[in-house]
C-alpha positions as a printed Julia matrix, in Angstrom:
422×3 Matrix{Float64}:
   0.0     0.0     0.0
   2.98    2.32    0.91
   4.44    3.34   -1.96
   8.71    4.09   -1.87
  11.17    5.97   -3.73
  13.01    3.61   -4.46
  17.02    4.09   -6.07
  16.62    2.84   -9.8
  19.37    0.83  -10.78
  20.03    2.93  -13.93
  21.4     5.6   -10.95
  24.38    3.52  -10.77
  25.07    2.8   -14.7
  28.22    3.75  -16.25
  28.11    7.39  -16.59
  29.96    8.79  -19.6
  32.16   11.24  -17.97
  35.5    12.64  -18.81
  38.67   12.16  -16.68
  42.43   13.55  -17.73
  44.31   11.21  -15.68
  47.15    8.48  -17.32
  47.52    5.65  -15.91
  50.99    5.35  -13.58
  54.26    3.46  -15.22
  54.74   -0.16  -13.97
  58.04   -1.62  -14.68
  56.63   -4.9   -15.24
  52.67   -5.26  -15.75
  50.44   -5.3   -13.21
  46.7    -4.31  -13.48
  46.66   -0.92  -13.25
  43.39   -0.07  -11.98
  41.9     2.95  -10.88
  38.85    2.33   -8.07
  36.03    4.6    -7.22
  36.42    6.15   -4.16
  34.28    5.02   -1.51
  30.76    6.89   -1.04
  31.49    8.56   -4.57
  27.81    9.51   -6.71
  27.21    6.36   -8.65
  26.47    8.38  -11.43
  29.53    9.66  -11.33
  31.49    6.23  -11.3
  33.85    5.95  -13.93
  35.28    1.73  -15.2
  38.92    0.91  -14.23
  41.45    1.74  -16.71
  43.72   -0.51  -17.68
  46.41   -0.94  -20.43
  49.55    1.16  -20.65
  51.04    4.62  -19.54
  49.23    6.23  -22.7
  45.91    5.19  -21.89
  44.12    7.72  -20.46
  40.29    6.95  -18.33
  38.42    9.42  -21.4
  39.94    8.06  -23.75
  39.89    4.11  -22.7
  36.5     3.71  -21.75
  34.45    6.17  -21.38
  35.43    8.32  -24.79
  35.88    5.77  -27.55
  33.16    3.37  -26.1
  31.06    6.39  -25.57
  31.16    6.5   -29.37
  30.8     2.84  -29.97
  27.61    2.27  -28.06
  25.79    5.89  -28.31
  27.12    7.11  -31.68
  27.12    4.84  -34.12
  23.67    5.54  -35.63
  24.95    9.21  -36.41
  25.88   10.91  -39.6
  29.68    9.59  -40.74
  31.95   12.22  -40.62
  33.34   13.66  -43.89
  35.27   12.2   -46.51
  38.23   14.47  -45.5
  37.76   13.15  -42.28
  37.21    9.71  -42.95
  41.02    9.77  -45.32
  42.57   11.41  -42.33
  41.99    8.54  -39.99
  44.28    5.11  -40.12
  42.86    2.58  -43.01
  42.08   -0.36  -41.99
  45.18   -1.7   -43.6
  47.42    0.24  -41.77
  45.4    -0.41  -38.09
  46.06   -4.5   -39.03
  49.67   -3.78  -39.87
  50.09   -1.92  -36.4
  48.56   -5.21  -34.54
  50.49   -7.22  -36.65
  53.64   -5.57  -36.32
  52.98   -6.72  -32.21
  50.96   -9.73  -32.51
  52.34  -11.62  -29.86
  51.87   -8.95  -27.51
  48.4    -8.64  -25.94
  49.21   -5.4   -23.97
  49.71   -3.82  -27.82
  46.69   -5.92  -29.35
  44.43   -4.55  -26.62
  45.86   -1.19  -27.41
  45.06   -1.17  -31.03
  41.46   -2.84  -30.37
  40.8     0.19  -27.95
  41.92    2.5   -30.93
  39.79    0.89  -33.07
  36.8     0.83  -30.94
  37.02    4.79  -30.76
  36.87    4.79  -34.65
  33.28    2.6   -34.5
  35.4    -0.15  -36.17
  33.86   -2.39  -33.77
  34.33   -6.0   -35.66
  37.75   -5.32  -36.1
  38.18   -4.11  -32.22
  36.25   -7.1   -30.99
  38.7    -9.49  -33.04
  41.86   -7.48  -31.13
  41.03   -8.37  -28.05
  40.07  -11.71  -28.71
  43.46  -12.51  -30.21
  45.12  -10.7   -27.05
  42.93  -13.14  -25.18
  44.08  -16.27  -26.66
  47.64  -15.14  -26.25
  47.02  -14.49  -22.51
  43.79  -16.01  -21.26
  44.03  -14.42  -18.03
  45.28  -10.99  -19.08
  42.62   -8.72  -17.12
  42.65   -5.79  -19.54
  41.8    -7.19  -22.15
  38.92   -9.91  -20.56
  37.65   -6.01  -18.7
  37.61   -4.1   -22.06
  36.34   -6.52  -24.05
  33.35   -7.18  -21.11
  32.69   -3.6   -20.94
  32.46   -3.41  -24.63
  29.56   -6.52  -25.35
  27.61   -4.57  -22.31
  28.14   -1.0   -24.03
  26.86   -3.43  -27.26
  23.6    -3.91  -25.62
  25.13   -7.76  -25.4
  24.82   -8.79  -21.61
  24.98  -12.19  -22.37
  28.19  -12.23  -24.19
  29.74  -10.21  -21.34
  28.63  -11.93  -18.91
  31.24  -15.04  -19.46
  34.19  -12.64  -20.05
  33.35  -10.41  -17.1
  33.39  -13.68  -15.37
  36.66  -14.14  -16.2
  37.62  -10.7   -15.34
  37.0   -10.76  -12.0
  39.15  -14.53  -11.46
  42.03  -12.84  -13.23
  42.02   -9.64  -10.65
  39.47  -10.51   -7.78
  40.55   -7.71   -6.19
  39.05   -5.07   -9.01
  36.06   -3.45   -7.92
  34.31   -1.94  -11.22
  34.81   -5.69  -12.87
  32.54   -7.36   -9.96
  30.33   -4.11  -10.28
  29.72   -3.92  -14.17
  29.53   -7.72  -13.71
  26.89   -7.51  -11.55
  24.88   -4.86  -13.55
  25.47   -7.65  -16.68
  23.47  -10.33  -14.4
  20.91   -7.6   -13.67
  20.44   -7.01  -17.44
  20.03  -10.81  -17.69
  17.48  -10.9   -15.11
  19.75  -12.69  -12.67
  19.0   -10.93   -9.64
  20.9   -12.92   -7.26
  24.2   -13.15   -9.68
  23.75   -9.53   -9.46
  24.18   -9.15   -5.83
  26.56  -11.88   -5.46
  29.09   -9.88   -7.62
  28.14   -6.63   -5.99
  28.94   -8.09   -2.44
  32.18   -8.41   -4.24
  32.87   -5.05   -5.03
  30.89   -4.32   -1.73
  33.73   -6.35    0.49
  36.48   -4.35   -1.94
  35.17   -0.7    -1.51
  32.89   -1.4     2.32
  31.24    2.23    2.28
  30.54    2.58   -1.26
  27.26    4.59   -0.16
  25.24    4.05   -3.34
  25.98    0.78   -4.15
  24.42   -0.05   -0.9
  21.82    1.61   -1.97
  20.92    0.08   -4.71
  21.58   -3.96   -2.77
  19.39   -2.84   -0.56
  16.64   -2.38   -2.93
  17.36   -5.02   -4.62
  17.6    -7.46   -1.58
  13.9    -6.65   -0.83
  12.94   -7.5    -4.57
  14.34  -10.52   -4.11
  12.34  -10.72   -0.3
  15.95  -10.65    0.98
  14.32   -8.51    4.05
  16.93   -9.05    6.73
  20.01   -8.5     4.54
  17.78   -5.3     3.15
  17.2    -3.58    6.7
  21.13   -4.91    7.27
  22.35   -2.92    4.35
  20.28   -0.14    4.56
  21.26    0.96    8.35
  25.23    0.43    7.39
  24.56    2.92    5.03
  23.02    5.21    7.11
  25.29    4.89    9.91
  27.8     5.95    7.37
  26.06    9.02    6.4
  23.37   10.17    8.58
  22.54   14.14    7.23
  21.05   12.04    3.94
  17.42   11.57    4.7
  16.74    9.33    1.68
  19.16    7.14    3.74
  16.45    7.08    6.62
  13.66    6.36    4.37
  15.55    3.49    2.81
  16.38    1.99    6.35
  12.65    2.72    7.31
  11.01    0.82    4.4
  13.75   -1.94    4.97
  13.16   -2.73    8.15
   9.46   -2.34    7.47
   9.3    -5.2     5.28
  11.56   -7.24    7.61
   8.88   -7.05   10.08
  10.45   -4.76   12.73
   8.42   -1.72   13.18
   9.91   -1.09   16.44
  13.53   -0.57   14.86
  11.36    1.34   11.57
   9.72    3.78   14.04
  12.77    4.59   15.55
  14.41    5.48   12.47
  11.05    7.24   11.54
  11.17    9.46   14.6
  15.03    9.97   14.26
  14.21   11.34   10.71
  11.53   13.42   11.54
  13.49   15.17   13.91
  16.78   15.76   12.15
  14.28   16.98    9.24
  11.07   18.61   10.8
  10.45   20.32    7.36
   9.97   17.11    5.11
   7.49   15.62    3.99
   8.71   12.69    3.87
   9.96   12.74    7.31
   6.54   13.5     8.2
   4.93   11.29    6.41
   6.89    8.62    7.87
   6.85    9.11   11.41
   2.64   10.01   10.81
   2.48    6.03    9.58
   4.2     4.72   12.79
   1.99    7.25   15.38
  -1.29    6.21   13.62
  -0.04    2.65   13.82
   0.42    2.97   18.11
  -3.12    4.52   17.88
  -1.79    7.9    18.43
  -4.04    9.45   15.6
  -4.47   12.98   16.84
  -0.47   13.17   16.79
  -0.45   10.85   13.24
  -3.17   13.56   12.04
  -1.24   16.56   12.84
   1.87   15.07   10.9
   0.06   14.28    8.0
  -0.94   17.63    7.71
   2.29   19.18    8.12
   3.12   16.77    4.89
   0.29   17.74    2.98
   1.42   21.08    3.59
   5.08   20.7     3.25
   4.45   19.22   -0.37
   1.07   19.41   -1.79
   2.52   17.15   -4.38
   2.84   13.91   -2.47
   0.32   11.7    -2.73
   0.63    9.53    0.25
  -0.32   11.76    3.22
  -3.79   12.81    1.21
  -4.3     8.88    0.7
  -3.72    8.34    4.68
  -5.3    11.32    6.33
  -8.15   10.6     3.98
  -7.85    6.97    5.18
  -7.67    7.93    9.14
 -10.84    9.69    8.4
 -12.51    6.91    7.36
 -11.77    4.74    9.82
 -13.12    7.63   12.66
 -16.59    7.4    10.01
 -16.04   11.06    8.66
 -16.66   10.05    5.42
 -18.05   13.15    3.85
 -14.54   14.82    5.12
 -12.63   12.16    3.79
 -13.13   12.24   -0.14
 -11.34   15.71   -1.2
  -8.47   14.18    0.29
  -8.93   10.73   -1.05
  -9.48   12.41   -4.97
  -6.38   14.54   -4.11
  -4.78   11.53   -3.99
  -5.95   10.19   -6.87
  -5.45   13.14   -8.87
  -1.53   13.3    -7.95
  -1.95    9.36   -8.79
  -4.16    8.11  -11.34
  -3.26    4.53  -10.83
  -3.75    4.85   -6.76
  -5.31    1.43   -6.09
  -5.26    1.63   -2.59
  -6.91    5.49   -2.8
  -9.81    4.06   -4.55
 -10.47    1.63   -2.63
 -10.92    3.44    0.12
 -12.56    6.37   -1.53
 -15.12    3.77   -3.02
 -15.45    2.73    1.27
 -16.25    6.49    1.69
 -19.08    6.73   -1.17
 -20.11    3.09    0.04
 -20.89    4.62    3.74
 -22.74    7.44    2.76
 -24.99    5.34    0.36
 -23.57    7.03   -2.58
 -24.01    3.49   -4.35
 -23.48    4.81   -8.2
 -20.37    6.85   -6.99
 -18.36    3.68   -5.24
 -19.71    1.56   -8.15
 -18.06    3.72  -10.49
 -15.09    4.24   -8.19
 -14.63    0.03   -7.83
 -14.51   -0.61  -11.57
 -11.8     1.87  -12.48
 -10.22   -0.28   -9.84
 -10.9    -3.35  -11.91
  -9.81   -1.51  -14.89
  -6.56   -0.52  -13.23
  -5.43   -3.79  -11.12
  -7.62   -6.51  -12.81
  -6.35   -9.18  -10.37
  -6.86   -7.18   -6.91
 -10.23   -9.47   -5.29
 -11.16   -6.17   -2.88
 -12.95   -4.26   -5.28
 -14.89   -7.5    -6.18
 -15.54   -8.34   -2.98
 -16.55   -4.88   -2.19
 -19.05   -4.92   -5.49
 -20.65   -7.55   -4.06
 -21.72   -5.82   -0.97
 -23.08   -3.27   -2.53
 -24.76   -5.48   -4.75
 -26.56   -7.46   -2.16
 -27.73   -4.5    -0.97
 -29.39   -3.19   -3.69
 -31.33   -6.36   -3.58
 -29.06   -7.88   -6.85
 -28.07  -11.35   -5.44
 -27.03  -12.96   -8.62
 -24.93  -10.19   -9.31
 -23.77  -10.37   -5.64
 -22.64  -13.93   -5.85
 -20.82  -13.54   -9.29
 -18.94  -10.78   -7.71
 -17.82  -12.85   -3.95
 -16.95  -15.86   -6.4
 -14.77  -13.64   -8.16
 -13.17  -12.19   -5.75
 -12.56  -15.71   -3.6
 -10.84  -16.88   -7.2
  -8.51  -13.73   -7.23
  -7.5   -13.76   -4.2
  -6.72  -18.05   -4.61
  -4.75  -16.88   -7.47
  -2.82  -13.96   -6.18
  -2.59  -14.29   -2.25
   0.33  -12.41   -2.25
  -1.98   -8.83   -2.76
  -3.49   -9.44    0.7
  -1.12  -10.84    2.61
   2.25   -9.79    3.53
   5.52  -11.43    1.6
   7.17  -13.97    3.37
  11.57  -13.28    4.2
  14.02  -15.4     2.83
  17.43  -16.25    3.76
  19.79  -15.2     0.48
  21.14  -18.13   -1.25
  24.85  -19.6    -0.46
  26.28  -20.54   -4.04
């Protein structure tokens, strides 16, 4: 019923940002790897760059595979252009002239990426591969590459091998674990980002985004887990409360979710949110003169916000001041068109003061909306039976019994589950 803002994934893509930085000198070759520094934006979070000295992070990664993946549908550049850049002759003589060397092969594939020569590039770092199957620059690039290709599935495998060849790297086990999350393989997905989690421990966002996806997966304890190490990290970020709140929430502990609701409410007495928050835990203790006044600070704080119309509108209802109730209710519903729960309880409202067309009309947009919710059947049939309409009463409960057979999750609350050991 209580909706969340929750962190979309796509805040912690690749972002295609610039960096001026070369790589240092190694006298032999290690990786050379450049992490993210912990609690950095995600959407700031450049790849690793790897290779040698000249390689720099804009031009690696996030310049020439910029172009690869966003630019190739745009117009070719000029025929002057075009003659000024290497032929493809002359790119094949430079990776033949160091064939046996997968540091220069990788090179040359990364040059060739940047010129949208991406069969050619592809081949590179395939041969630098076979020369050195464990040579993590060129298993990374290559990775990064299929995903910037829209190809999940053929990074997947050589992300995979990324992260045995340099465990300790940790935008391989993230971008791996975005991969999996492309392939709708939740769990892969957080079992590489506990990787990179255990490699960069107060990477803010990232936690973010586990958390979230922890309760997807009805991970609820390692949610609520995850979500108040992150605040304890950084507690002047209130979306960092409301995460913790809603995690804990679903775990089943309201006691630790109304602390953190009161905690947030009074580090940020001007939120909505905040308000909102500590309004659902008050009404929930039966304090609903204090859970009234909160709501209305919301509703007042951002008229905007859906949620504190929806409950003060609700509250009403339950005290039988129906006639009260509605504006808020439809404010709801006009901030949220698809407000299921709103609608419901607006139809309640037109239902108690006999206003039988009105919650008619109110329960089959509901239908219309969430055809597989069994309240606004079961509520139809009420009303039917009192109008005196039995058949159409029974048709309605026998619907409604099916639904809710087939979909008992939509009534009942989702049961934790330990996270899987591989």
């Amino acid at each position: 019923m209580r909706a969340i803002s929750l962190l979309l994934l796509a805040e912690l893509m690749l972002a295609q940002v610039r960096h001026n930085h070369s790589v240092e000198s190694h006298a032999e070759w290690p990786i050379a790897n450049r992490p993210i520094p912990e609690g950095a934006p995600a959407n700031l979070m450049p790849l690793s760059v790897v290779g040698r000295t000249s390689w720099s992070a804009a031009d690696v990664l996030v310049g020439h595979l910029d172009c690869v993946a966003n630019r190739a549908s745009r117009t070719r550049t000029s025929g002057a252009a075009q003659e000024s850049r290497p032929t493809l002759s002359a790119s094949y003589q430079a990776a033949t002239a160091a064939a046996q060397d997968p540091a220069a092969l990788s090179e040359q594939a990364q040059k060739l990426a940047g010129e949208q020569r991406t069969v050619e590039a592809e081949t590179l770092w395939k041969q630098a591969i076979k020369l050195s199957p464990n040579f993590f620059p060129a298993l990374f690039n290559l990775g990064f590459f299929y995903f910037q290709q829209g190809r999940p599935a053929d990074a997947e495998p050589v992300l995979r091998r990324a992260v045995a060849a340099s465990p300790g790297d940790f935008n391989a086990h993230y971008l791996l674990g975005v991969t999996c999350k492309k392939l709708d393989k939740p769990d892969d997905a957080l079992r590489a980002w506990r990787d990179a989690l255990r490699i960069q421990p107060k990477n803010l966002r990232l936690m973010q985004v586990m958390s979230v996806e922890y309760s997807r997966g009805r991970y609820f304890a390692e949610a609520a887990e995850l979500a108040k190490r992150a605040l304890d990290l950084d507690s002047e970020n209130s979306n960092l409360y409301f995460l913790a709140i809603k995690a804990y929430q679903d775990a089943g502990d309201y006691a630790k979710a109304e602390q953190i609701a009161k905690r947030a409410f009074e580090k940020f007495p001007t939120s909505a949110r905040a308000n909102f928050e500590y309004a659902f835990h008050l009404q929930k203790d039966g304090k609903i003169s204090e859970a009234l006044e909160r709501l209305q600070a919301a509703m007042k704080a951002d008229p905007s916000y859906e949620e504190p119309f929806f409950f003060y509108g609700n509250l009403l209802v339950d005290q039988d001041k129906n006639k009260e109730a509605i504006p808020y209710l439809q404010k709801a519903i006009e901030d949220r068109t698809d407000y299921v729960p709103a609608r419901v309880v607006l139809a309640r409202a037109w239902m108690n003061l006999s206003k039988w067309d009105d919650a008619i009309a109110e329960l089959n947009e509901t239908i219309r909306l969430d055809p597989k919710h069994p309240q606004p059947h079961l509520l139809l049939s009420q009303i039917y039976f009192r109008l005196g309409d039995e058949a159409r009463a029974k048709t309605e409960k026998q619907i409604s019994f099916r639904l809710r057979r087939e979909n008992p999750a939509i009534l009942e609350a989702l049961q934790a589950r330990p996270f899987p050991v591989k």
